[in-house]
KEMARDO-361874 format. One record per residue: residue number from 1; residue in one letter; x, y, z of N, C-alpha, C in turn. Coordinates in nm, 4 decimals. Layout:
<pts>
<pt num="NUM" residu="A" n_X="X" n_Y="Y" n_Z="Z" ca_X="X" ca_Y="Y" ca_Z="Z" c_X="X" c_Y="Y" c_Z="Z"/>
...
</pts>
This chain:
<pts>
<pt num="1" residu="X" n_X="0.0847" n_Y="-0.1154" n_Z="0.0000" ca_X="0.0000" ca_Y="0.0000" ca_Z="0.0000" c_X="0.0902" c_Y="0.1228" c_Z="0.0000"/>
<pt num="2" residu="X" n_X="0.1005" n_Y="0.2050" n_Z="-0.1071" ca_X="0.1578" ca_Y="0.3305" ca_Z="-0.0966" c_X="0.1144" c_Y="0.4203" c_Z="-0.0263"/>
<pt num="3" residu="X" n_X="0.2119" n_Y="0.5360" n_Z="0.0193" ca_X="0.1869" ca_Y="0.5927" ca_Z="0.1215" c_X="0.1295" c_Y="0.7312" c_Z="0.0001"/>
<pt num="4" residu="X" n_X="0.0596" n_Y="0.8305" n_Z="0.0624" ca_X="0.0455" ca_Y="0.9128" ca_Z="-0.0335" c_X="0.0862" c_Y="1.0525" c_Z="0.0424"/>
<pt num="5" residu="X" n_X="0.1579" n_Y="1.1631" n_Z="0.0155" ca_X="0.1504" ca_Y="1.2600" ca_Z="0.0571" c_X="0.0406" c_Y="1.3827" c_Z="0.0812"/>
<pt num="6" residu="X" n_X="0.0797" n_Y="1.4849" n_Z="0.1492" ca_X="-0.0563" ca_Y="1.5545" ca_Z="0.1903" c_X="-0.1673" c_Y="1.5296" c_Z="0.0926"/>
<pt num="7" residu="X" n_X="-0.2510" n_Y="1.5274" n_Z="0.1354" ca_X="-0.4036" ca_Y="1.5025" ca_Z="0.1000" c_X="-0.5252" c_Y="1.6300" c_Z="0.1309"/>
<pt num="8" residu="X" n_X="-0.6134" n_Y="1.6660" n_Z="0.0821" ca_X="-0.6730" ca_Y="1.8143" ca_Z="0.0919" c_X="-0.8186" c_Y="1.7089" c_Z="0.1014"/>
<pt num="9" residu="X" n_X="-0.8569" n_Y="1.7536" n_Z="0.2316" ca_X="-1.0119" ca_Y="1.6949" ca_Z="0.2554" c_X="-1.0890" c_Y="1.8133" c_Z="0.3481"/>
<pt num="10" residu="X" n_X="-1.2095" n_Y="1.8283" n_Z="0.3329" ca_X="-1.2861" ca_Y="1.8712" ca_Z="0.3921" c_X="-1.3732" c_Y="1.8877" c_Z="0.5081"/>
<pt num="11" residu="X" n_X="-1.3756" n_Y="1.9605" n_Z="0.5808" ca_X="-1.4318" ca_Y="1.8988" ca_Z="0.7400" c_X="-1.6456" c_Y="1.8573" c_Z="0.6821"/>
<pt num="12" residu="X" n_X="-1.7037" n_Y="1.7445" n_Z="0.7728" ca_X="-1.8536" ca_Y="1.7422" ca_Z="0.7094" c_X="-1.9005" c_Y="1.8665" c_Z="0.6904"/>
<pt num="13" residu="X" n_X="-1.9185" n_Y="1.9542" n_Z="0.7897" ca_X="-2.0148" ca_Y="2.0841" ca_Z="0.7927" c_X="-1.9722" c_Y="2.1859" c_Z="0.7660"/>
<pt num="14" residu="X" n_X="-1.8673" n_Y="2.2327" n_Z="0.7889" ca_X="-1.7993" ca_Y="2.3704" ca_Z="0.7146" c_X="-1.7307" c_Y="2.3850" c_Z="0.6084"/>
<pt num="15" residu="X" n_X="-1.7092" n_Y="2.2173" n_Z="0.6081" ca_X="-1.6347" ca_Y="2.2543" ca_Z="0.4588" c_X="-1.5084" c_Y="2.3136" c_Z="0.4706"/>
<pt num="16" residu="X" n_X="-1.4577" n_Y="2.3694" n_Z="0.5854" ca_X="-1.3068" ca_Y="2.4073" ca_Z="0.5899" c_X="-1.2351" c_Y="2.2966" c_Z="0.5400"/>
<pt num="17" residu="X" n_X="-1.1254" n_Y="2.3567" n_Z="0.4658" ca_X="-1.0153" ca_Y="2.2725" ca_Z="0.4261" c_X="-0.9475" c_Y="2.2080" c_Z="0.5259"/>
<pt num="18" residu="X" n_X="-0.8832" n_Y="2.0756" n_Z="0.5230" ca_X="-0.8259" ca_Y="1.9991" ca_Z="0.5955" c_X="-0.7162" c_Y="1.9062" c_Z="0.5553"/>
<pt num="19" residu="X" n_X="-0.5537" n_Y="2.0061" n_Z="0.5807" ca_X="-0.4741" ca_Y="1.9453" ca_Z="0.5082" c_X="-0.4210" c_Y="1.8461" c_Z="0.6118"/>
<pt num="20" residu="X" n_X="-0.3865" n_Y="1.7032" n_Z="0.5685" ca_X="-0.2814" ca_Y="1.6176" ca_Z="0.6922" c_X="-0.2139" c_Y="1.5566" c_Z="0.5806"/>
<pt num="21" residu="X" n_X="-0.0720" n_Y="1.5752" n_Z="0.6404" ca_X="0.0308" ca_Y="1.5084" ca_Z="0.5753" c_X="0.0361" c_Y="1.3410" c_Z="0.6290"/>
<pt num="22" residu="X" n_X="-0.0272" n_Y="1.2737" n_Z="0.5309" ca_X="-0.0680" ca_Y="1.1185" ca_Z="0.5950" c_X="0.0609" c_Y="1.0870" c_Z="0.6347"/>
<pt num="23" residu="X" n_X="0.2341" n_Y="1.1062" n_Z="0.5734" ca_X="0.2898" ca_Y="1.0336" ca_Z="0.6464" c_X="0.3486" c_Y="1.0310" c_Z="0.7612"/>
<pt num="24" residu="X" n_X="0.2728" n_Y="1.1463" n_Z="0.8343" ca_X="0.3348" ca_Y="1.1702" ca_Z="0.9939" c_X="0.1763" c_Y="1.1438" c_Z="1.0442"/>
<pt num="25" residu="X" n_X="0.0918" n_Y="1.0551" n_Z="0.9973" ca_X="0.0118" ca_Y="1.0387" ca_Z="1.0869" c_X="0.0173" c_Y="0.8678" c_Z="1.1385"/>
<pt num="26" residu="X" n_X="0.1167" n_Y="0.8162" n_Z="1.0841" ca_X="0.1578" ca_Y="0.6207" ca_Z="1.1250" c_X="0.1855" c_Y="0.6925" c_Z="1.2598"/>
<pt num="27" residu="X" n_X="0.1303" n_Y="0.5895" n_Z="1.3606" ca_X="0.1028" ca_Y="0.5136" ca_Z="1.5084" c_X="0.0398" c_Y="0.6361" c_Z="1.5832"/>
<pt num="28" residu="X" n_X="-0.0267" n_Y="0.7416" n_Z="1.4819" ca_X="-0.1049" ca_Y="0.8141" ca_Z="1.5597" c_X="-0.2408" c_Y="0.7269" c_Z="1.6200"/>
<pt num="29" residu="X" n_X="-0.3122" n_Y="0.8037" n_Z="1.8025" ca_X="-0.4272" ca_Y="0.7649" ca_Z="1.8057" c_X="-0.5244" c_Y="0.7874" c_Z="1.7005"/>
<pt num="30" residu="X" n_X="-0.6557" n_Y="0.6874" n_Z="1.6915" ca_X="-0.7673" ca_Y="0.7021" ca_Z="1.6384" c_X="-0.8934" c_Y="0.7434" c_Z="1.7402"/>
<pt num="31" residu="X" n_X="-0.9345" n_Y="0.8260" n_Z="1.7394" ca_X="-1.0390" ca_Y="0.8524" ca_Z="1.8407" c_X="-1.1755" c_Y="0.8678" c_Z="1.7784"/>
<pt num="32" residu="X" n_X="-1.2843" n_Y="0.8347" n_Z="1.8437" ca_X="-1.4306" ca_Y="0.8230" ca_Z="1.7378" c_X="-1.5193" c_Y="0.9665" c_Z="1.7737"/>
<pt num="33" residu="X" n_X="-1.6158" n_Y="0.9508" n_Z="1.7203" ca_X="-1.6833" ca_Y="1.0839" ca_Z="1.7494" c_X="-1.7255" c_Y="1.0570" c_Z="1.8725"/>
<pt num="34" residu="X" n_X="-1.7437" n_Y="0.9893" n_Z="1.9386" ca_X="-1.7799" ca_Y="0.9738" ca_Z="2.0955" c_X="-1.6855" c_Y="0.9805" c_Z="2.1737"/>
<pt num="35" residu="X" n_X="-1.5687" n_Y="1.0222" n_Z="2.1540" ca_X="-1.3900" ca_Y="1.0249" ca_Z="2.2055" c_X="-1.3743" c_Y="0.9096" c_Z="2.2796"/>
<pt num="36" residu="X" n_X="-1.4069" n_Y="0.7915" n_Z="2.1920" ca_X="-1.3560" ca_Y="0.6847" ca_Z="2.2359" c_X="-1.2165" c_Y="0.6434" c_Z="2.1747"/>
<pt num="37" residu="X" n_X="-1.1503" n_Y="0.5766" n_Z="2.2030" ca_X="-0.9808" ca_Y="0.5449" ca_Z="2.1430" c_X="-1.0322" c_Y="0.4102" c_Z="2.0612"/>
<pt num="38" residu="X" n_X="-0.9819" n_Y="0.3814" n_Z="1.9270" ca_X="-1.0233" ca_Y="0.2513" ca_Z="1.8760" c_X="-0.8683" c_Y="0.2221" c_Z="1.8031"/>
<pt num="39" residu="X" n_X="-0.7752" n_Y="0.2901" n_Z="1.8443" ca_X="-0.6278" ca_Y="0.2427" ca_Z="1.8175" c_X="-0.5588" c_Y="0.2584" c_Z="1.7217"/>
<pt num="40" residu="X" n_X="-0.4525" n_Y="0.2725" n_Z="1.6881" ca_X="-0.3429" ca_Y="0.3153" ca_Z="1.6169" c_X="-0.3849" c_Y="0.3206" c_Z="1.4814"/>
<pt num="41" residu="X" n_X="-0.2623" n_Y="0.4243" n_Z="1.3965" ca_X="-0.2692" ca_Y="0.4012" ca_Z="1.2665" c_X="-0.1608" c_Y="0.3221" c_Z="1.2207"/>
<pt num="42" residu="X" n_X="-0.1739" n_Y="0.2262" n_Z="1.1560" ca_X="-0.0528" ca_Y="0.1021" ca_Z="1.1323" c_X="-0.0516" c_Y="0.1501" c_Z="0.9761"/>
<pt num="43" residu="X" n_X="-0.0880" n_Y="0.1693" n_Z="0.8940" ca_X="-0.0926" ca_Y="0.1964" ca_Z="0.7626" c_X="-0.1250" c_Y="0.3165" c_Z="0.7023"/>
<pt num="44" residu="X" n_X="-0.1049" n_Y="0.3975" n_Z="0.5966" ca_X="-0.2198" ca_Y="0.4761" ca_Z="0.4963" c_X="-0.2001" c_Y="0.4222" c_Z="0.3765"/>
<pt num="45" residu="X" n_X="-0.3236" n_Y="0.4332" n_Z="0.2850" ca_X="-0.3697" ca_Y="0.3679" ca_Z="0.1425" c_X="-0.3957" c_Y="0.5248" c_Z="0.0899"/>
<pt num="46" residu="X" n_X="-0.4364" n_Y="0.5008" n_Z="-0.0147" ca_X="-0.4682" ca_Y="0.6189" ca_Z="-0.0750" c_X="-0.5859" c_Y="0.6858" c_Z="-0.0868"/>
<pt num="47" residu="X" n_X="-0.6606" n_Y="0.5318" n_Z="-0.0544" ca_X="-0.8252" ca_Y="0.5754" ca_Z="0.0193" c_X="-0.8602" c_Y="0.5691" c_Z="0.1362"/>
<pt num="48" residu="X" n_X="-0.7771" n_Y="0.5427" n_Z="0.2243" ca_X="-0.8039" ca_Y="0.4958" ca_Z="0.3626" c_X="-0.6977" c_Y="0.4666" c_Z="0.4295"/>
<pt num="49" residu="X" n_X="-0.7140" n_Y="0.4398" n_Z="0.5823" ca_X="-0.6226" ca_Y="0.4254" ca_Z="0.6651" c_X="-0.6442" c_Y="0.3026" c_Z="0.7044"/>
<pt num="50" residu="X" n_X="-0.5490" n_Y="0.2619" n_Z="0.7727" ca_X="-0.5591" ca_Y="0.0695" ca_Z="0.8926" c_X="-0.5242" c_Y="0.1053" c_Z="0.9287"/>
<pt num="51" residu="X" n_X="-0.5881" n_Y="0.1175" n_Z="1.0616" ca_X="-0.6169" ca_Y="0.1387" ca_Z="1.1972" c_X="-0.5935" c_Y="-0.0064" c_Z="1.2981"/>
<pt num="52" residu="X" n_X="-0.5052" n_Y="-0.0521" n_Z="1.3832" ca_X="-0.5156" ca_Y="-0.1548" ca_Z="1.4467" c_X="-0.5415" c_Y="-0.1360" c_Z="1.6269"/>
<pt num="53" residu="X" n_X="-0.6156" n_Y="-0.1972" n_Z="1.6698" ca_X="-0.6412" ca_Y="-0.1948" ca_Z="1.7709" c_X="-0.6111" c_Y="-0.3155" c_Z="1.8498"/>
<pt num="54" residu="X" n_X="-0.5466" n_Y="-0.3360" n_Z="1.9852" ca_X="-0.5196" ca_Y="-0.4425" ca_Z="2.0708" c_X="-0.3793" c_Y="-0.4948" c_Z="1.9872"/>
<pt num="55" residu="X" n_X="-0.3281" n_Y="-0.5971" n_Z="2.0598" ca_X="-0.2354" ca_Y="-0.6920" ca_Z="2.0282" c_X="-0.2783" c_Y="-0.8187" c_Z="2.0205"/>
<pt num="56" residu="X" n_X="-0.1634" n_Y="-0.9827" n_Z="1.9788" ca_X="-0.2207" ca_Y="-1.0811" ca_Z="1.9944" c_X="-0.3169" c_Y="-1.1024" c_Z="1.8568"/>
<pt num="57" residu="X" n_X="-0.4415" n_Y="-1.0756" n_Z="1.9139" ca_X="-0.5175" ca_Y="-1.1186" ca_Z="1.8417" c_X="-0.6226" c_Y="-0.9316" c_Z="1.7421"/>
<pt num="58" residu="X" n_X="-0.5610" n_Y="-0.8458" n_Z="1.6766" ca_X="-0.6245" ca_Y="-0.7162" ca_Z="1.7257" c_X="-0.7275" c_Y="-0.7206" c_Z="1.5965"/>
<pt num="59" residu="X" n_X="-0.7953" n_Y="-0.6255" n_Z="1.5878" ca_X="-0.9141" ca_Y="-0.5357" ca_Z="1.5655" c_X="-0.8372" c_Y="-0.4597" c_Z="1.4388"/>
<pt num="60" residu="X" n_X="-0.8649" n_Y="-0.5229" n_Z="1.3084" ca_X="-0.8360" ca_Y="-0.4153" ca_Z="1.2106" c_X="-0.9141" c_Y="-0.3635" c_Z="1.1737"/>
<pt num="61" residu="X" n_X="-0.9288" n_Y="-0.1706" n_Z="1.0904" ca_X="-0.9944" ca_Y="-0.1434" ca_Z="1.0692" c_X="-0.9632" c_Y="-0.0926" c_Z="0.9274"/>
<pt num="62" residu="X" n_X="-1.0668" n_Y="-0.0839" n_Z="0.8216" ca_X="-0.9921" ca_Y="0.0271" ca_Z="0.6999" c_X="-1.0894" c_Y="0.1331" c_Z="0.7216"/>
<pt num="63" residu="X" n_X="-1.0607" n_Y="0.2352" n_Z="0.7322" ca_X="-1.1268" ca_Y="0.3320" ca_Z="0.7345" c_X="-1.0927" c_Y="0.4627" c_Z="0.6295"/>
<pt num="64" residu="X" n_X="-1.2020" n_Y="0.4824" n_Z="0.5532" ca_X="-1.1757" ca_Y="0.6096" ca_Z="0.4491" c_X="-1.1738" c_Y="0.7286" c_Z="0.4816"/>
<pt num="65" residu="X" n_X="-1.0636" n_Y="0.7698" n_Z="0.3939" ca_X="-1.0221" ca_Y="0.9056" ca_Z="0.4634" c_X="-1.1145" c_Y="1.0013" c_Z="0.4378"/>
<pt num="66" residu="X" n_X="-1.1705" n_Y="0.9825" n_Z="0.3642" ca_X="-1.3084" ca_Y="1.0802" ca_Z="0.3743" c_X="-1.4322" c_Y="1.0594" c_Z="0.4947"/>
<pt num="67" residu="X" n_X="-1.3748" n_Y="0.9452" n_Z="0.5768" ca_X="-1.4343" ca_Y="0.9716" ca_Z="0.7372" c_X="-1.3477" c_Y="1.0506" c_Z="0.8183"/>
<pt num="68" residu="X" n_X="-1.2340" n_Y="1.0764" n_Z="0.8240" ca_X="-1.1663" ca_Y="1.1786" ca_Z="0.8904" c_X="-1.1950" c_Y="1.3251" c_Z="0.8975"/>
<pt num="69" residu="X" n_X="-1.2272" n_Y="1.3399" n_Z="1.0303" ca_X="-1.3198" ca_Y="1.4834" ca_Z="1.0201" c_X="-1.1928" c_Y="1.5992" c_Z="1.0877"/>
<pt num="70" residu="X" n_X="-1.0983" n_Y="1.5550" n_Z="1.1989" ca_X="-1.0013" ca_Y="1.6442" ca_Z="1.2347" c_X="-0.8540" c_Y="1.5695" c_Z="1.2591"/>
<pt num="71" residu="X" n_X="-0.7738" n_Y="1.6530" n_Z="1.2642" ca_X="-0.6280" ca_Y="1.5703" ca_Z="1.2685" c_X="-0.5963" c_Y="1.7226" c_Z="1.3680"/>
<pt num="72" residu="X" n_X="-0.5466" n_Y="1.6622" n_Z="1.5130" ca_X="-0.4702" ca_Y="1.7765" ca_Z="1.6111" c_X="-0.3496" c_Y="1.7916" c_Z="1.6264"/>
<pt num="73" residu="X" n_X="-0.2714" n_Y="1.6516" n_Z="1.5678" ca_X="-0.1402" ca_Y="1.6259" ca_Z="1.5443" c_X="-0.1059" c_Y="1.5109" c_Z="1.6230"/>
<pt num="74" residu="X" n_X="-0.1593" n_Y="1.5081" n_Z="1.7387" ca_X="-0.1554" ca_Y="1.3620" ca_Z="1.7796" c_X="-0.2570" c_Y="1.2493" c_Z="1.7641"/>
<pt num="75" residu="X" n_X="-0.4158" n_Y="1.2653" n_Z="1.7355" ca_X="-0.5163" ca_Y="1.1818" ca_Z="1.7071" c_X="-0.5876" c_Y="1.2316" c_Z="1.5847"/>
<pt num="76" residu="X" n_X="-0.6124" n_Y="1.1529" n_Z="1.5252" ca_X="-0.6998" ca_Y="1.1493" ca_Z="1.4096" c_X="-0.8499" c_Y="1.1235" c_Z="1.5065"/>
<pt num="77" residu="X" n_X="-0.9567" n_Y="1.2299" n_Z="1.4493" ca_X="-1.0938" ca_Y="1.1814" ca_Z="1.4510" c_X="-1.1684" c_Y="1.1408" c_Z="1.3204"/>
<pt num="78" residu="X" n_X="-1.2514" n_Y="1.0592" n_Z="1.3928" ca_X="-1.3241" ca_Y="0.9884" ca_Z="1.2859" c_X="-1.4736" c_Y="1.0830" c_Z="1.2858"/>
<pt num="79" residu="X" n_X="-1.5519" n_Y="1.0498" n_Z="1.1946" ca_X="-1.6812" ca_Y="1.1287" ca_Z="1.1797" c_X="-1.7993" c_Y="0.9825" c_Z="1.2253"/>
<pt num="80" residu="X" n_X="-1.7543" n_Y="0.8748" n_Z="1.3383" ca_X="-1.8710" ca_Y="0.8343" ca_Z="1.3439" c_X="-1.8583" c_Y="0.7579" c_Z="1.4460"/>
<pt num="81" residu="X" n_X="-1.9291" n_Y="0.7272" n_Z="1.5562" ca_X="-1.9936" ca_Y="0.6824" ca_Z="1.7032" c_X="-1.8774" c_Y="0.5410" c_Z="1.7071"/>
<pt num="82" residu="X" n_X="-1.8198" n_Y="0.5334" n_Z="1.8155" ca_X="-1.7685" ca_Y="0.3932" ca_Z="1.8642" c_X="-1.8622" c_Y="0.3068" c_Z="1.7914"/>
<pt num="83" residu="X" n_X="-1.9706" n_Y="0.3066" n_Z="1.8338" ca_X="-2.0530" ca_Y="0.1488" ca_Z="1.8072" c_X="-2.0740" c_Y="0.1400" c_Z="1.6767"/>
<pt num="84" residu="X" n_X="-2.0887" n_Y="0.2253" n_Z="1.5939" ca_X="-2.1309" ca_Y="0.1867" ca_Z="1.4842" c_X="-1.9121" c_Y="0.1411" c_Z="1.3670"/>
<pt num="85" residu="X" n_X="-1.8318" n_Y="0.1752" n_Z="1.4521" ca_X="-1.6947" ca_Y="0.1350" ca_Z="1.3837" c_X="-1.6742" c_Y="0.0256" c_Z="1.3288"/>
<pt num="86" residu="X" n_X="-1.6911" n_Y="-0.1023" n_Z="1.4130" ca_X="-1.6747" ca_Y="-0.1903" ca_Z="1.3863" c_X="-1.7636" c_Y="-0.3388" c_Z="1.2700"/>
<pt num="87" residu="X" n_X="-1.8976" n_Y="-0.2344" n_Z="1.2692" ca_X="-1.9411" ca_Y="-0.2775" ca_Z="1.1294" c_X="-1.9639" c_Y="-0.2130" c_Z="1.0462"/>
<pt num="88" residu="X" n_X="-1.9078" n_Y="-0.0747" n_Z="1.0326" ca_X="-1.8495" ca_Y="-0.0013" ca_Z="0.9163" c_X="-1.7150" c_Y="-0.0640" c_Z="0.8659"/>
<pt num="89" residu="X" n_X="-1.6237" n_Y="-0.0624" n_Z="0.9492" ca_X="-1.4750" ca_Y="-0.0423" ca_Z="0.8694" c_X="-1.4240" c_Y="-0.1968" c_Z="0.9051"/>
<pt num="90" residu="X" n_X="-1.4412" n_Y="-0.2640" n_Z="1.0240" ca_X="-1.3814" ca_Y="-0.3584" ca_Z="1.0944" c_X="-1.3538" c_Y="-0.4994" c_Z="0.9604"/>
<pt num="91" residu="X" n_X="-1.2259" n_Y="-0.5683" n_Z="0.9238" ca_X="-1.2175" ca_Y="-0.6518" ca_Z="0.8082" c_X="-1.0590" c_Y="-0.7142" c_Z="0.8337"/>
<pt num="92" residu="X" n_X="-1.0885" n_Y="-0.8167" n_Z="0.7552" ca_X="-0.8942" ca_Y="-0.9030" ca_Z="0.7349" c_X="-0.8518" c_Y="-0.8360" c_Z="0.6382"/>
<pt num="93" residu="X" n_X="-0.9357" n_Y="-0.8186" n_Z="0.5100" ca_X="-0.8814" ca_Y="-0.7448" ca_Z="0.3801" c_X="-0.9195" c_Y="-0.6033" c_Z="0.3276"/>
<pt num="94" residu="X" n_X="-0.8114" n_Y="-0.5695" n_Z="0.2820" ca_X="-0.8181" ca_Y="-0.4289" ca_Z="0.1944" c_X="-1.0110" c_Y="-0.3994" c_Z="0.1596"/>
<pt num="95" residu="X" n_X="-1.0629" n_Y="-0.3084" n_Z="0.1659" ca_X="-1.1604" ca_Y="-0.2917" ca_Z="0.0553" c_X="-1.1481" c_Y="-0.2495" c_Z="-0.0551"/>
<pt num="96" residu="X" n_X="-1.2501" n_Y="-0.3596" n_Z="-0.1275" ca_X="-1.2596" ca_Y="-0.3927" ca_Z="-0.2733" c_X="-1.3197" c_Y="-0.1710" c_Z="-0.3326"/>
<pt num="97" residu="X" n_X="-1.2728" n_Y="-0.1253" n_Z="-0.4695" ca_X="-1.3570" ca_Y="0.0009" ca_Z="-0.5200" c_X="-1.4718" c_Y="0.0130" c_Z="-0.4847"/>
<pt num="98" residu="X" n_X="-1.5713" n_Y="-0.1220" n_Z="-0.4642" ca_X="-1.6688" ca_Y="-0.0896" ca_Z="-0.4771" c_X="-1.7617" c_Y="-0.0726" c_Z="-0.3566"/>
<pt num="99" residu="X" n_X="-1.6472" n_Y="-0.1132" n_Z="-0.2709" ca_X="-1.6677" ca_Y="-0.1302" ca_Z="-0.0867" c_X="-1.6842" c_Y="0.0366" c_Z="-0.0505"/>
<pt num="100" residu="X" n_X="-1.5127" n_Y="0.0654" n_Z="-0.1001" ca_X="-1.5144" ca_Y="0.2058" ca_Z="-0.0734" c_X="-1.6536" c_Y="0.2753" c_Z="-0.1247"/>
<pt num="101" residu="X" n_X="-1.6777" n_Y="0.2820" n_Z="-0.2453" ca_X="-1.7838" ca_Y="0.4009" ca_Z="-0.2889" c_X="-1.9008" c_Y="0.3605" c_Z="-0.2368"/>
<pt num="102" residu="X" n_X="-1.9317" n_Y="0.2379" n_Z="-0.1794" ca_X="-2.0482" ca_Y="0.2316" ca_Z="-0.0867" c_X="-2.0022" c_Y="0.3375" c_Z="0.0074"/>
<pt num="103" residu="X" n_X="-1.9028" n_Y="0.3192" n_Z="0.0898" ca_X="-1.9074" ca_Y="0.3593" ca_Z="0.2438" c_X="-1.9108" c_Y="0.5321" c_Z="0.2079"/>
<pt num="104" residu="X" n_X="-1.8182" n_Y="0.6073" n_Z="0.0824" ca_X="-1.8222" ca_Y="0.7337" ca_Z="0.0584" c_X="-1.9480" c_Y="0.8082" c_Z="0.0412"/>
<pt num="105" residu="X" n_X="-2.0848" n_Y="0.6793" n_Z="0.0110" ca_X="-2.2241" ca_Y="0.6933" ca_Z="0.0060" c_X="-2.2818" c_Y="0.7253" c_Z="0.1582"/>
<pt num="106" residu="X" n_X="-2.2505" n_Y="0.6816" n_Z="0.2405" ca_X="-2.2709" ca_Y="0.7083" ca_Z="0.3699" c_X="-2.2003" c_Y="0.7859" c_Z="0.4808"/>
<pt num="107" residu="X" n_X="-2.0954" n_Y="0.8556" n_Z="0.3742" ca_X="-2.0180" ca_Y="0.9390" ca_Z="0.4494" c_X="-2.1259" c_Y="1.0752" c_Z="0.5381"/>
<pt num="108" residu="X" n_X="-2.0393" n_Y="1.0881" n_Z="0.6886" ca_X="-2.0680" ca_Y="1.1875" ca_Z="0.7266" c_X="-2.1682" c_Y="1.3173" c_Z="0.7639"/>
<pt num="109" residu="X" n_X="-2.2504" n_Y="1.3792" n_Z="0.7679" ca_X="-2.2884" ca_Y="1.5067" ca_Z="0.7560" c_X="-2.2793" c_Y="1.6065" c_Z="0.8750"/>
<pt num="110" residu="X" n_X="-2.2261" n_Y="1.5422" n_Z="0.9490" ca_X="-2.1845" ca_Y="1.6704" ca_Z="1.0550" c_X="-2.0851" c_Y="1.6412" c_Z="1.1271"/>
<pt num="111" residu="X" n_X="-2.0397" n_Y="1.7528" n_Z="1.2151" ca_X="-1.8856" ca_Y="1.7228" ca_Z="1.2487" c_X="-1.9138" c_Y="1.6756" c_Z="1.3948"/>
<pt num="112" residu="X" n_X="-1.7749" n_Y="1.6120" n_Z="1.4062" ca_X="-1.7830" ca_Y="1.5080" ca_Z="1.5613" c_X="-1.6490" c_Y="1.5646" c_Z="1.6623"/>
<pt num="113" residu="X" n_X="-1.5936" n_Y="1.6295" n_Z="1.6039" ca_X="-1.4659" ca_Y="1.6508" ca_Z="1.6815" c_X="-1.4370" c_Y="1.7791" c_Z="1.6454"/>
<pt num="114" residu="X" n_X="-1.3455" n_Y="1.8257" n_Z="1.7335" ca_X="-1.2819" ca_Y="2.0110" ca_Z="1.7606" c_X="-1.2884" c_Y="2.0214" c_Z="1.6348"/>
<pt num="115" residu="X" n_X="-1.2696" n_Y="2.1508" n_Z="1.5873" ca_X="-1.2205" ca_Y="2.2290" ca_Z="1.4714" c_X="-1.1379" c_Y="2.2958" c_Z="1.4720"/>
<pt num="116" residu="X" n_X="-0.9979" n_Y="2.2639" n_Z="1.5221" ca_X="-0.9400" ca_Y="2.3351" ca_Z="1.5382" c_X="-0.8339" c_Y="2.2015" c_Z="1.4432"/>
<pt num="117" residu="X" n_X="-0.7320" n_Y="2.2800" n_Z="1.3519" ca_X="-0.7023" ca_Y="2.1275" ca_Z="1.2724" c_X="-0.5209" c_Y="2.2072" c_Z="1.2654"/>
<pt num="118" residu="X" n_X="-0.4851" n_Y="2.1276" n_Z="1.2411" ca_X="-0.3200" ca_Y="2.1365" ca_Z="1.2511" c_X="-0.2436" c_Y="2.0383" c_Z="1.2006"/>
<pt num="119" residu="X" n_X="-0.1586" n_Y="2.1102" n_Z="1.0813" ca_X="-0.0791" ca_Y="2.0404" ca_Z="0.9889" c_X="0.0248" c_Y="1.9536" c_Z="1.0657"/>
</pts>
């Protein structure tokens, strides 16, 4: 999975610009819109991040970067509730194009975390 450099995304509701340089965001926290912790970033794709949670036996997640609603420099937020994470993103394998443009169908509409965003 290639890494991709800064990336220009949008917050849900204001629409402010939101630049993060994906490759200083590996082994950042993941925090949900309920500021729950659901664990590290182990990867970036070019559509998404893997996210791993626990050891042993852990909790992968792919999550699209068009769910990323703020980056503070140490945690990435996501745009959606602990409970609903793990049968959104939770998987062994990559998602397939057509996985993604489902989930980009259900992206978002309002924001879950600070607005205050930092490169």
């Amino acid at each position: 999975m290639a890494k991709e450099p800064g990336v220009s995304l949008q917050t849900p509701v204001t629409h402010e610009p939101l630049h993060i340089a994906w490759e200083n965001v590996i082994h950042k926290r993941v925090m949900t819109s309920d500021s729950i912790d659901i664990g590290d970033v182990e990867r970036v794709g070019n559509e998404f991040i893997v996210v791993r949670q626990g050891v042993g036996n852990p909790t992968i997640y792919y999550i699209p970067k068009s769910f990323i609603d703020n980056y503070d420099g140490s945690c990435l937020y996501v745009a959606v509730p602990s409970g609903l994470v793990a049968g959104k993103f939770a998987r062994d394998t990559e998602p397939t194009p057509e996985e993604l443009e489902r989930l980009r169908e259900e992206q978002p509409s309002r924001p879950t975390a600070g607005s205050t965003v930092t490169e």
